[in-house]
C-alpha positions in Angstrom: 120.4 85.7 120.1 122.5 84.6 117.0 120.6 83.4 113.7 122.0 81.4 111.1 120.1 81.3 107.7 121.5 78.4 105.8 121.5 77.7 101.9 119.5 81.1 100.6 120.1 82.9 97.3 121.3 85.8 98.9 120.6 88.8 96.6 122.3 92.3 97.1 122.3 94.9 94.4 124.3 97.4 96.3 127.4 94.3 95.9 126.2 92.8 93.1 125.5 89.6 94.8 123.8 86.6 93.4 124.6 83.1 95.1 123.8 80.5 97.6 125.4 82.2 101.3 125.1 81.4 104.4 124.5 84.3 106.6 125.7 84.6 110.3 123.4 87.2 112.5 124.9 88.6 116.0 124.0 91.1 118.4 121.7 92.9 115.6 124.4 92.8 112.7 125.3 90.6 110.1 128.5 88.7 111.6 129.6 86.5 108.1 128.6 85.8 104.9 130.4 82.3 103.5 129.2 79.7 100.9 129.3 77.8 104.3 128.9 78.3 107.7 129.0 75.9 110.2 127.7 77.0 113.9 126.6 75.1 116.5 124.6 77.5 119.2 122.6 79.6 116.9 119.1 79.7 116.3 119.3 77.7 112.3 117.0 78.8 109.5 116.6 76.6 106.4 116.2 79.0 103.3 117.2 76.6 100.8 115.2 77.7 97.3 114.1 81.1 99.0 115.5 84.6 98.3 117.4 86.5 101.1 117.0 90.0 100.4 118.1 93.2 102.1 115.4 94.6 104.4 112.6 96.1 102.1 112.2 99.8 102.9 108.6 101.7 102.5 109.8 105.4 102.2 106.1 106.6 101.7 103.8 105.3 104.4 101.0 107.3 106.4 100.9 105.9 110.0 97.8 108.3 111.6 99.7 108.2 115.0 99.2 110.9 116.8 95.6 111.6 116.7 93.7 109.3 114.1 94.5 106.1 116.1 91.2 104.9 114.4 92.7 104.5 111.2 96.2 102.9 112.2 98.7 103.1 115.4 102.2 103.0 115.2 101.8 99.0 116.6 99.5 98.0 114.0 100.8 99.7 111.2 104.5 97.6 111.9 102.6 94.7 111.9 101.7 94.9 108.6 104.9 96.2 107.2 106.1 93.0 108.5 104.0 90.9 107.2 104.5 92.6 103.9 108.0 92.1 103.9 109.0 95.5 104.7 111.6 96.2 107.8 111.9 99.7 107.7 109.0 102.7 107.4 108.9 106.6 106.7 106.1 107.9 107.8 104.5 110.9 107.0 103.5 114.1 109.1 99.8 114.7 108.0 98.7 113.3 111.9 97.2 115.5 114.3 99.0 117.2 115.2 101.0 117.4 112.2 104.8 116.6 112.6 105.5 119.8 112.3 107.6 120.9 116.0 110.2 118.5 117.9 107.4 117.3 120.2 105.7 115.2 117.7 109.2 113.8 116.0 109.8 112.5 119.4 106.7 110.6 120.1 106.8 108.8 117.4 110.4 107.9 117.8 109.6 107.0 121.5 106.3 105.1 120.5 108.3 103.1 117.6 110.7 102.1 120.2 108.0 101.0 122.7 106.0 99.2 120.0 107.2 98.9 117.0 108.4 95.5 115.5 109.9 97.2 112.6 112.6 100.3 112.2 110.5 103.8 111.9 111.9 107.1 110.8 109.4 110.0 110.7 109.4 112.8 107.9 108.5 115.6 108.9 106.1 118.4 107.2 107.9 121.4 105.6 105.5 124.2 106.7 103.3 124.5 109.7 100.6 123.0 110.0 101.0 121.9 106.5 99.7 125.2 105.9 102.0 125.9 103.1 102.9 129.3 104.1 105.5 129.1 107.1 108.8 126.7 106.9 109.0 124.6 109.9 112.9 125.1 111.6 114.2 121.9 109.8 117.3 122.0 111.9 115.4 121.4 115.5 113.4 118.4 113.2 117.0 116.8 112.2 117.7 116.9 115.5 114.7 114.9 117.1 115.1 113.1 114.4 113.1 113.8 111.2 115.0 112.1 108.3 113.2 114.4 105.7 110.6 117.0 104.7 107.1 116.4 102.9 103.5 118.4 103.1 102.7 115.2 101.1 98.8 115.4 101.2 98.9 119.0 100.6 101.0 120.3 97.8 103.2 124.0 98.6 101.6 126.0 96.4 104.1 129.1 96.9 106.6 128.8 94.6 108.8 131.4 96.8 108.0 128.9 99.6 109.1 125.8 98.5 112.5 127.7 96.9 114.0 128.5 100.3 112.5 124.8 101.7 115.3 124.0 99.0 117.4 126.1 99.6 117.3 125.4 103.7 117.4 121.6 102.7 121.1 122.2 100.9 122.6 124.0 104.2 121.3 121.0 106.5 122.0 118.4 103.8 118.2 117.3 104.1 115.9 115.9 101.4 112.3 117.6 100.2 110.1 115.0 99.3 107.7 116.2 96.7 103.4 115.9 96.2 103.3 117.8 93.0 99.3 118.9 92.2 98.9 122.3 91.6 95.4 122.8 93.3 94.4 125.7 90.6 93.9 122.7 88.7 93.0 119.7 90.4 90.3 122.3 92.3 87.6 119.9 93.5 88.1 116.3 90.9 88.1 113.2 92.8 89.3 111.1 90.0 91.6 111.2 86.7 89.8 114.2 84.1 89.7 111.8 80.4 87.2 109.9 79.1 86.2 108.1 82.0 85.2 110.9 84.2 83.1 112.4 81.7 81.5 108.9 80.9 81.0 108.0 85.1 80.0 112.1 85.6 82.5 112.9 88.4 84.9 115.8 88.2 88.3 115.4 87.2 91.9 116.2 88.2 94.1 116.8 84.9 97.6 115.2 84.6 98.6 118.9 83.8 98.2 119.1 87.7 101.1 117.2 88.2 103.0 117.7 85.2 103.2 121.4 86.1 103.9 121.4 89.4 107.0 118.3 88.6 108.2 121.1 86.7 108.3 123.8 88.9 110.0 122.0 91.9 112.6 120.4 89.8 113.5 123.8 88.4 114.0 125.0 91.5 115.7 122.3 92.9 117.9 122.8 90.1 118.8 126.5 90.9 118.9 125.3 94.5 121.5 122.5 93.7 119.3 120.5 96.3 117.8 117.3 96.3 114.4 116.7 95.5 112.3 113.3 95.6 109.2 113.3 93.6 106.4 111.0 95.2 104.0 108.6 93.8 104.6 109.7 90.1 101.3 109.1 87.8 101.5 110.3 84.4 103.1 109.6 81.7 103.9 113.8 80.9 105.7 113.9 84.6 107.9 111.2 83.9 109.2 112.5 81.1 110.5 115.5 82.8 112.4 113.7 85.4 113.7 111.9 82.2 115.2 115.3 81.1 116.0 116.4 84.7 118.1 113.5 84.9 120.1 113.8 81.5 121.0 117.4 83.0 122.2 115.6 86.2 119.5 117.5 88.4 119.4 115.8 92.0 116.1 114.7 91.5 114.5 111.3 92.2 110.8 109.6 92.0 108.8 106.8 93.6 105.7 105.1 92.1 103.8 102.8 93.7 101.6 99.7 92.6 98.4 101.1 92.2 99.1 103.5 90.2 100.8 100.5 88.2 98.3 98.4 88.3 94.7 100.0 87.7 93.3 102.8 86.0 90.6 105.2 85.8 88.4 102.8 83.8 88.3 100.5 87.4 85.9 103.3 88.8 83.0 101.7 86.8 81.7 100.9 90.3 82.0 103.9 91.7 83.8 102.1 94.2 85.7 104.2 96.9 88.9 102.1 97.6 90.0 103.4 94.5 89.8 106.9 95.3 93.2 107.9 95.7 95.3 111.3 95.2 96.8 111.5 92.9 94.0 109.5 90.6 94.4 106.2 88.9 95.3 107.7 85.5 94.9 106.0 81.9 96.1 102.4 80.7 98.8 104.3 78.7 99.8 106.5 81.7 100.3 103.4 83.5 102.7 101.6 80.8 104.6 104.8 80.8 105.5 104.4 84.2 106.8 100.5 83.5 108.8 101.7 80.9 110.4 104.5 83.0 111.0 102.0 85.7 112.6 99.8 82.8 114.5 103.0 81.5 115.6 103.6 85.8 113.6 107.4 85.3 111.8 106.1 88.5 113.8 104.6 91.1 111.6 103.6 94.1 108.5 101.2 94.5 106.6 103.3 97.4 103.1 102.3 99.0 101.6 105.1 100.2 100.1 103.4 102.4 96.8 105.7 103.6 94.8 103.5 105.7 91.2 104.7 106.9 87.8 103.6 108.4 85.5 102.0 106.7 82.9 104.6 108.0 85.3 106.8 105.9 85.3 105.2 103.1 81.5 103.6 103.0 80.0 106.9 101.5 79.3 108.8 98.3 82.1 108.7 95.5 82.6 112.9 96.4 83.0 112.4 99.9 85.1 109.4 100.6 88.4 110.5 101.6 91.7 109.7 99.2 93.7 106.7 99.9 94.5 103.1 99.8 95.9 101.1 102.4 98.8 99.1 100.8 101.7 97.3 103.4 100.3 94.1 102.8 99.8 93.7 99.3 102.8 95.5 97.9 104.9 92.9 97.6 103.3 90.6 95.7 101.8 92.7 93.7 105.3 93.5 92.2 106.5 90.0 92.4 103.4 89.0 90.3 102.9 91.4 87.9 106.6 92.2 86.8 109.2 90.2 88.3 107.2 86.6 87.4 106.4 88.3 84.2 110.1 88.8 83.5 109.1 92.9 83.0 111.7 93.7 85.5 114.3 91.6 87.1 114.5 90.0 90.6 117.6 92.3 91.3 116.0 95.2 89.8 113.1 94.8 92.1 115.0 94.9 95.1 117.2 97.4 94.5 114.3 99.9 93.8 112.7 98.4 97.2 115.1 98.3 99.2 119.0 99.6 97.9 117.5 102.7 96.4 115.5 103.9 99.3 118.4 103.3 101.7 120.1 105.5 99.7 118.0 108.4 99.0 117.0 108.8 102.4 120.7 108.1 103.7 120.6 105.1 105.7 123.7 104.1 105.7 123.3 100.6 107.4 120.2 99.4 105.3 119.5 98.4 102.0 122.3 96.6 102.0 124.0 93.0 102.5 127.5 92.9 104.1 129.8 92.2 107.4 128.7 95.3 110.0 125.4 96.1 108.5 121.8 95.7 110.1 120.5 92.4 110.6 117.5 93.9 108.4 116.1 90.9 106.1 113.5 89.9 104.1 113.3 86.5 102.4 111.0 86.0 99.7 108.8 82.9 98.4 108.8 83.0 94.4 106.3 80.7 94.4 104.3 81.3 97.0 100.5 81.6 95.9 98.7 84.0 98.1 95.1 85.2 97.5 94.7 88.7 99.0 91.7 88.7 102.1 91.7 92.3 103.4 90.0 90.4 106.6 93.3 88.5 107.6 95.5 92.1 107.6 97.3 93.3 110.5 96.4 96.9 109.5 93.3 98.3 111.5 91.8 99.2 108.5 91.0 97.3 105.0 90.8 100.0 102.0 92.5 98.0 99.9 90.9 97.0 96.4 93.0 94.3 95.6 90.6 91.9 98.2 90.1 88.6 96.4 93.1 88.9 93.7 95.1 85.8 93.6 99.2 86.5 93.2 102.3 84.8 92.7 105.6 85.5 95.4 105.5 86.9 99.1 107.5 87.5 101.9 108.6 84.2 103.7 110.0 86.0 107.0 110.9 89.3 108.0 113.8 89.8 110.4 114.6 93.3 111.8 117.8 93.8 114.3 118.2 90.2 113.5 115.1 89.4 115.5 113.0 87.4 113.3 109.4 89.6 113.4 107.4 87.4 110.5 105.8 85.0 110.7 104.4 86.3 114.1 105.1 83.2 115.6 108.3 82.0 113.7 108.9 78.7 113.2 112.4 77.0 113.7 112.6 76.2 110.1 110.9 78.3 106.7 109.2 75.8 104.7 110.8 74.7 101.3 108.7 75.5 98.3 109.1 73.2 95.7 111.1 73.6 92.4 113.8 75.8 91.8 113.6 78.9 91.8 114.2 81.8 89.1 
């Protein structure tokens, strides 16, 4: 079926697009782009005062299929990336079994396909078992279809290791993706080690844990020449070493997601266990360190790390509640409120570090981008579009989310994927026109 979306301000950073288009969807691709388009027999969408955005793209999500179906499916966790704006996911390997062996790449490819309203591309784990001590054969994984490599969970503490997972990565033209905690010194904390875990008496995980193991893989990406992408940056020390790495021109880049922008260690007053996540909230002043490197472009992705779990899980002692915070459906907004509407970052930096940038980095050469031949991959946006978050209402299976009850400004209108429009759930023939113009 052909789609027409009429009258949007159609916003591309990869063309430096910023204007009123009319866009022309057929067979899955975008078809034209005009100031005007006049059409007859396609399906017509109205996005006058809404954004039209290249398809947002979560390059950090934890979808439990296979084996923790409990938690999240492959369905349910699509669901929520489309109604959180997001066509596109890379998920993780820590499922069980781990995404470790051609097998597993291949049932979630076939299981996306069955059931998946949005675009999934699994990553799969660098050692076996994400035991850390044997590579996987990356080149069988490209193959099924593994778009990149990540113990992410579980850092590779072997330095020798993780140099010839670099190494291997630069023959097959692959990408590491990074969880930096050295595990000598995180050991057993379950939140960030300052102030607040000596005043709430819970053991702590240093920012030296990261710090040192940022440094470690970005020298030896360096000596590797390979690419290296650092997830869900947290401290302010970390941040400034991919600031230097990048001044040498070292292929390294970093993702941070809201959370870790958003709250801080002083939240855990409560002892409340939606807030337990690896690695920890940090400090107030880690957390404007990683604005500013995001104003400075040290950081270059927005990332969820989306970690849904049960609330059996999670409905225990501070210690024992696993690590985690499911985030598809809340992203958005939370960026949109707290620094696009707050004029912190711009629209077109936003999306370019949701949506261009990922593309990019992982190499998907049809997304994250606007233009004649590319995926019919879209998300429009409401600007002012009040939402007030209800963990009850998500499409997730599982509601760890400790944003419940905030209210925020901006969310995703519609989500079209293949140029099948896959939110709202049941679309409507016509978005409806928020009032005033919009920024």
């Amino acid at each position: 079926m052909s789609l027409l979306i009429k009258n949007g301000r159609v916003i591309d950073p990869s063309s430096g697009t910023d204007e009123t288009l009319d866009i022309l969807i057929d067979k899955g691709k975008i078809a034209e782009i005009k100031t005007k388009i006049d059409a007859e027999e396609p399906k017509i969408i109205d996005a006058s005062r809404l954004v039209v955005a290249p398809g947002f793209i979560d390059m950090h999500a934890h979808l439990r299929e296979p084996g923790q179906e409990d938690k999240e499916t492959i369905s349910s966790g699509a669901l929520a990336a489309a109604k959180g704006g997001f066509t596109t996911l890379a998920c993780m390997p820590n499922t069980s079994p781990v995404n470790d062996n051609q097998g597993v790449t291949e049932y979630i490819l076939s299981e996306a396909k069955k059931k998946a309203v949005v675009n999934i591309y699994p990553i799969a784990s660098i050692t076996k078992g994400q035991n850390g001590k044997e590579l996987v054969d990356m080149a069988d994984l490209i193959d099924s279809g593994a778009i990149a490599f990540s113990d992410d969970g579980l850092p590779v503490e072997s330095s020798d290791v993780m140099r010839r997972a670099l190494e291997y990565s630069k023959i097959l033209n692959t990408l590491i993706i990074d969880h930096c905690e050295d595990k000598n010194l995180s050991g057993k904390g379950v939140m960030h080690e300052g102030y607040y875990s000596y005043l709430f008496g819970m053991r702590g995980i240093p920012s030296s844990s990261e710090e040192t193991m940022v440094a470690r893989d970005i020298i030896l990406a360096e000596k590797a020449n390979a690419r290296i992408h650092i997830a869900h940056l947290s401290v302010k020390g970390a941040t400034n070493i991919v600031k230097d790495a990048k001044k040498k021109k070292i292929k390294v880049t970093a993702e941070v997601t809201p959370h870790h922008l958003f709250l801080a260690d002083s939240c855990l007053e409560n002892y409340e266990t939606n807030l337990k996540v690896n690695p920890p909230l940090r400090g107030k002043e880690d957390a404007k360190a990683l604005i500013e490197a995001i104003k400075d472009g040290v950081i270059d992705v927005f990332a969820t790390d989306h970690a849904p779990h049960t609330p059996d899980e999670k409905n225990v002692e501070f210690d024992k509640a696993p690590f985690g915070i499911n985030g598809l459906e809340t992203a958005v907004s939370l960026l949109l409120d707290k620094l696009v509407s707050k004029n912190v970052i711009s629209l077109q930096k936003f999306i370019k570090m949701i949506s261009t940038n990922p593309a990019l980095i992982l190499r998907l050469e049809n997304k994250g981008k606007i233009c004649v031949g590319s995926d019919a991959d879209l998300t429009v946006l409401n600007l002012r579009k009040e939402i007030v978050v209800d963990v009850n209402e998500f499409k997730s299976k599982s509601r760890n989310n400790p944003f419940d009850g905030w209210r925020l400004r901006g969310a995703p209108e519609m989500t079209i994927v293949g140029g099948k429009i896959v939110y709202p759930f049941s679309s409507p023939r016509k978005l409806s026109k928020p009032k005033g113009k919009q920024k």
